[in-house]
Each structure stands twice: as structure tokens, then as C-alpha cells.
C-alpha positions in Angstrom: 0.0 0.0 0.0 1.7 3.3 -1.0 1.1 6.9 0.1 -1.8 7.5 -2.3 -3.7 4.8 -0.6 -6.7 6.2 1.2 -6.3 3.3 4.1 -2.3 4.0 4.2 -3.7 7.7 5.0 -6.0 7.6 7.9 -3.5 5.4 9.7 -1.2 7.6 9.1 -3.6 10.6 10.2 -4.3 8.4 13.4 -1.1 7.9 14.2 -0.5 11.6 14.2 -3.6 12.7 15.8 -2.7 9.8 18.9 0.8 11.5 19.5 0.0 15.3 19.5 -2.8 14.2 21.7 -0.3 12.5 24.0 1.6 15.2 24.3 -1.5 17.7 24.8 -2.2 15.3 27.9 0.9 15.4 29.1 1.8 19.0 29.6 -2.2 19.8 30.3 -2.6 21.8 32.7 -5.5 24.8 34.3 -4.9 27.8 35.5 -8.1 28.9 36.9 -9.6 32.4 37.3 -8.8 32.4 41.0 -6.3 34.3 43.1 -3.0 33.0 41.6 -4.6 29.5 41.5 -2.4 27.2 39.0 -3.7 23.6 38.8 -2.5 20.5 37.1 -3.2 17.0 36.2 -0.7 14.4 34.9 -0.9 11.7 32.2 -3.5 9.6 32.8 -4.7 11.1 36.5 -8.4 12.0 36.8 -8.1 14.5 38.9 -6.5 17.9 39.1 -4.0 19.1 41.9 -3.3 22.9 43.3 0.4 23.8 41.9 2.7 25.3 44.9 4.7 27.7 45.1 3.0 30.3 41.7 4.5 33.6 42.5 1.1 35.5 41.9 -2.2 36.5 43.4 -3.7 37.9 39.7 -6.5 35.9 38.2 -4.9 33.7 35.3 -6.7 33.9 32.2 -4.2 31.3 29.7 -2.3 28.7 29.3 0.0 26.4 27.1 2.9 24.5 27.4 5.0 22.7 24.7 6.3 20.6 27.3 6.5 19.6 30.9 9.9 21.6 31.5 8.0 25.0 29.7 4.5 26.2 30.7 3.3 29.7 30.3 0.6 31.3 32.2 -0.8 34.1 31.9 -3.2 37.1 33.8 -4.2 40.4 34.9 -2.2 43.4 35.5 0.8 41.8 32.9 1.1 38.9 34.9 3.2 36.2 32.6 4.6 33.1 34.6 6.9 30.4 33.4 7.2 26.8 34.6 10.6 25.1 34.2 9.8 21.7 35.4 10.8 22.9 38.8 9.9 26.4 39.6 7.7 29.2 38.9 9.1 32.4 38.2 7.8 35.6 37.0 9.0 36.4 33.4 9.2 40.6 32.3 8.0 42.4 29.4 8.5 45.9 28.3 5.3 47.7 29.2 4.7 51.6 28.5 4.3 53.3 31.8 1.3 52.7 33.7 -1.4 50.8 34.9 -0.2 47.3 33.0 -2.8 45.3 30.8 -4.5 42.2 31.3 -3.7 39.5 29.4 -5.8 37.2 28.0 -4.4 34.2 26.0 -1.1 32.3 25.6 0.2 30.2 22.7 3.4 28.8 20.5 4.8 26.3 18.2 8.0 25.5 20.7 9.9 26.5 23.8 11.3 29.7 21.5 8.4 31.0 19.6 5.7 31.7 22.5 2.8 34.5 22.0 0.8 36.1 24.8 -2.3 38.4 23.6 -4.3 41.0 25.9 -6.0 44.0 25.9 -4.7 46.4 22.7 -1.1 43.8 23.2 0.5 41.3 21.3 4.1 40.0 23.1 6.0 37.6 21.2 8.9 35.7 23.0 12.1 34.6 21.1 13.9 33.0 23.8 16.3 33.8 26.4 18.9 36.5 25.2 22.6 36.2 26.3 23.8 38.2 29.1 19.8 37.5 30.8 
């Protein structure tokens, strides 16, 4: 069966769609509109778990990870947080002065090419630069 085989296809569709949807599982996790509340669940649990130790008390609005080692959150008042696989920390952006906007939603294709979206903002991370 070559490639131009309909059957030879959806396998090979199926195949694909099982391992991005393994590694959707894997780095799932919610942050909540709460108080700086990040929760997780892990491959194959049914429950979710309270994350310790998020340096924030802003409601969270967004969310993605391409990994277990990098997760983004994201929230009010410019809140953007980054999970290394071991700790939270509290990543910067250059805002204009003032009262800092809320942002809403958090994505990327890979641990260098991360976007995070709020009000009248669009951030887009490159990865770390040297010297930082």
C-alpha cells in the first residue's frame, strides 16, 4: 500500500492525531480564574492538583505548554509566569508606563516562539537572550 492509498492515509492521520494528543495530555494543565490559583493533572490522573509555590495572586486567564519543563501562564495586571519543570518564576516584558494590561491568551509552536495576547497587546517571545 503506497502513500496515495486512502487506508495508508488515515493510519497515518491516526497515528499523528494519537501522538499530538499524547503530548496535549501530558503538559495539560488549568490555571483557573482564582487568586494565583495554577492547577495540574498528569498523564493519565483524573483529577487535578493545586500547583505550589506560583509567584502571583492575579486571576490567570491562559495557558499552554509545549512541554512539561516549559509552561506559560498568563493574567491580569501583565502577569506572565513560566514553569521550568521545577519552579515558577515571574517572566518581564517591556510595558509603557502605567497601569499594566491584562492579558488574556497564551500560545506557541515551541519553547522559542511563545505568543501572549491582551488588551490592545500582542508579546512575542524569542527565547532567552545572552547576558539574561
Amino acid at each position: 500500500m503506497g502513500a496515495g492509498n486512502p487506508r495508508a492515509r488515515r493510519r497515518l492521520r491516526s497515528r499523528r492525531t494519537a501522538r499530538v494528543d499524547a503530548r496535549r495530555q501530558q503538559v495539560e494543565r488549568s490555571a483557573r480564574v482564582a487568586l494565583g490559583l495554577v492547577c495540574e493533572r498528569r498523564l493519565g490522573g483524573t483529577s487535578f492538583a493545586v500547583v505550589d509555590g506560583v509567584p502571583t495572586t492575579e486571576s490567570l486567564h491562559g495557558v499552554w505548554g509545549s512541554g512539561p519543563k516549559d509552561v506559560w501562564v498568563v493574567g491580569d495586571a501583565g502577569t506572565i509566569l513560566h514553569f521550568d519543570g521545577a519552579t515558577w518564576t515571574k517572566a518581564t516584558a517591556a510595558f509603557p508606563l502605567g497601569k499594566k494590561p491584562d492579558l488574556r491568551g497564551v500560545w506557541g509552536s515551541g519553547p522559542n516562539d511563545v505568543w501572549v495576547v491582551g488588551d490592545a497587546f500582542a508579546l512575542h517571545f524569542t527565547g532567552k537572550k545572552a547576558g539574561r
